[in-house]
N, C-alpha and C positions, 0 to 999 in steps of 0.2 A: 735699308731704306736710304733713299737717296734726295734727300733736302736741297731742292732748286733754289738759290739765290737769288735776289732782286737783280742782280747785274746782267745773267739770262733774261729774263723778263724783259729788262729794258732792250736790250738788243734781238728776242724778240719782237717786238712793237715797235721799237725807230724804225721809221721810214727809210734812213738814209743806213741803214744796216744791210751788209753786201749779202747777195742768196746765197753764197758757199757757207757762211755765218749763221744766216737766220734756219738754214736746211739743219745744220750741226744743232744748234738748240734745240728744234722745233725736236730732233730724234732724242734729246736728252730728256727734254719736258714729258717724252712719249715713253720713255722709260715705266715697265708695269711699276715699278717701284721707288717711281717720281712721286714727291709730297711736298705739300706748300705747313709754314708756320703763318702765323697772325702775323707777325714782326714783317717778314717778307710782303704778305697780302696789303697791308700798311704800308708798307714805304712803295710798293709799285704803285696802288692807288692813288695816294692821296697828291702824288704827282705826275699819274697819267691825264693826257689829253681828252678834252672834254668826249671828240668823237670815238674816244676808244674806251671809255670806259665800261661799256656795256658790252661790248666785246669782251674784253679782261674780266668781267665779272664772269660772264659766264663760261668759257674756260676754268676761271680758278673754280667755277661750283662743280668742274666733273671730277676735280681733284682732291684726294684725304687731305686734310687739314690737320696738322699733330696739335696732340694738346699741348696746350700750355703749361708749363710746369706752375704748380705754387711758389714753388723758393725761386722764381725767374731772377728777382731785381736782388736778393741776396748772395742771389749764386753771382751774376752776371757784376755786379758791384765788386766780387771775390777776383773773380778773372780781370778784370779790368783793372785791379790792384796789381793782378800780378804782373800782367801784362804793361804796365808802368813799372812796376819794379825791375823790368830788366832793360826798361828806356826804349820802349815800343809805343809809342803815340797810333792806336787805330781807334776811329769811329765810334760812335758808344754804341750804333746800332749795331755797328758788327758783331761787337762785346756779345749784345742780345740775344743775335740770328743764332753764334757760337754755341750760345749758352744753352739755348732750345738745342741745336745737335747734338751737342755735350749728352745732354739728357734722355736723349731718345738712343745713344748711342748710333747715330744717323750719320752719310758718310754727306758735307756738304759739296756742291757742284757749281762751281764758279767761274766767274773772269777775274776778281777782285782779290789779288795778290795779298792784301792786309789780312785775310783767316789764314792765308799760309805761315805769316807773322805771330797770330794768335797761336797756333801748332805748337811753336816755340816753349809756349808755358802749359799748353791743355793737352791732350791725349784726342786731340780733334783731329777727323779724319776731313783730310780735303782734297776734291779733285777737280785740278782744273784744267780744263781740255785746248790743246792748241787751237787756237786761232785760225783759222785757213784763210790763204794772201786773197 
């Protein structure tokens, strides 16, 4: 399974996101084995643009949605220790999205350099696709 990160998303949806860019995601997000978490769903909504929200919704509804784990904020609390233990400052949502992968054994699909960071201390699988100029 392959866990689309918020940082796709957004650069799906910017307007000012070049087509060689938004073509590369749109085929990633097209992935049969593309899936969204709540954490992701969450953090692209609740600061997308008002006109696009109903868009974004309905996209994310033709998409699996993993579950949420019960031990999210003790797992993710754990990683987030660790990932301070070796003097790695990332985002706590990241900590989160991580933590949902971690758990579904999901490989995550980004722009956002700081999971490649988390890698460091978790058995987290992450890929993150060049860029095109």
């Amino acid at each position: 399974m392959d866990l689309i990160d918020t940082s796709l998303w957004v650069d799906l949806f910017r307007a000012s996101t070049s087509g060689p860019v938004r073509a590369l995601v749109a085929a990633l997000v097209k992935r049969p084995d593309a899936a969204l978490c709540e954490p992701v769903v969450f953090e692209t909504l609740r600061a997308a643009p008002a006109d696009q929200r109903a868009v974004i919704e309905t996209l994310f509804d033709t998409m699996p949605i993993v579950e949420t784990p019960r031990t999210l904020w003790r797992d993710a609390w754990g990683l987030g220790q660790r990932c301070a233990g070796k003097g790695l400052a990332v985002p706590a949502m990241d900590v989160i999205i991580a933590q949902v992968a971690l758990h579904h054994s999901a490989r995550l699909v980004t722009f956002d350099g700081d999971f490649a960071r988390i890698a460091q201390v978790a058995p987290l699988r992450v890929e993150i696709p060049e860029r095109p100029a």
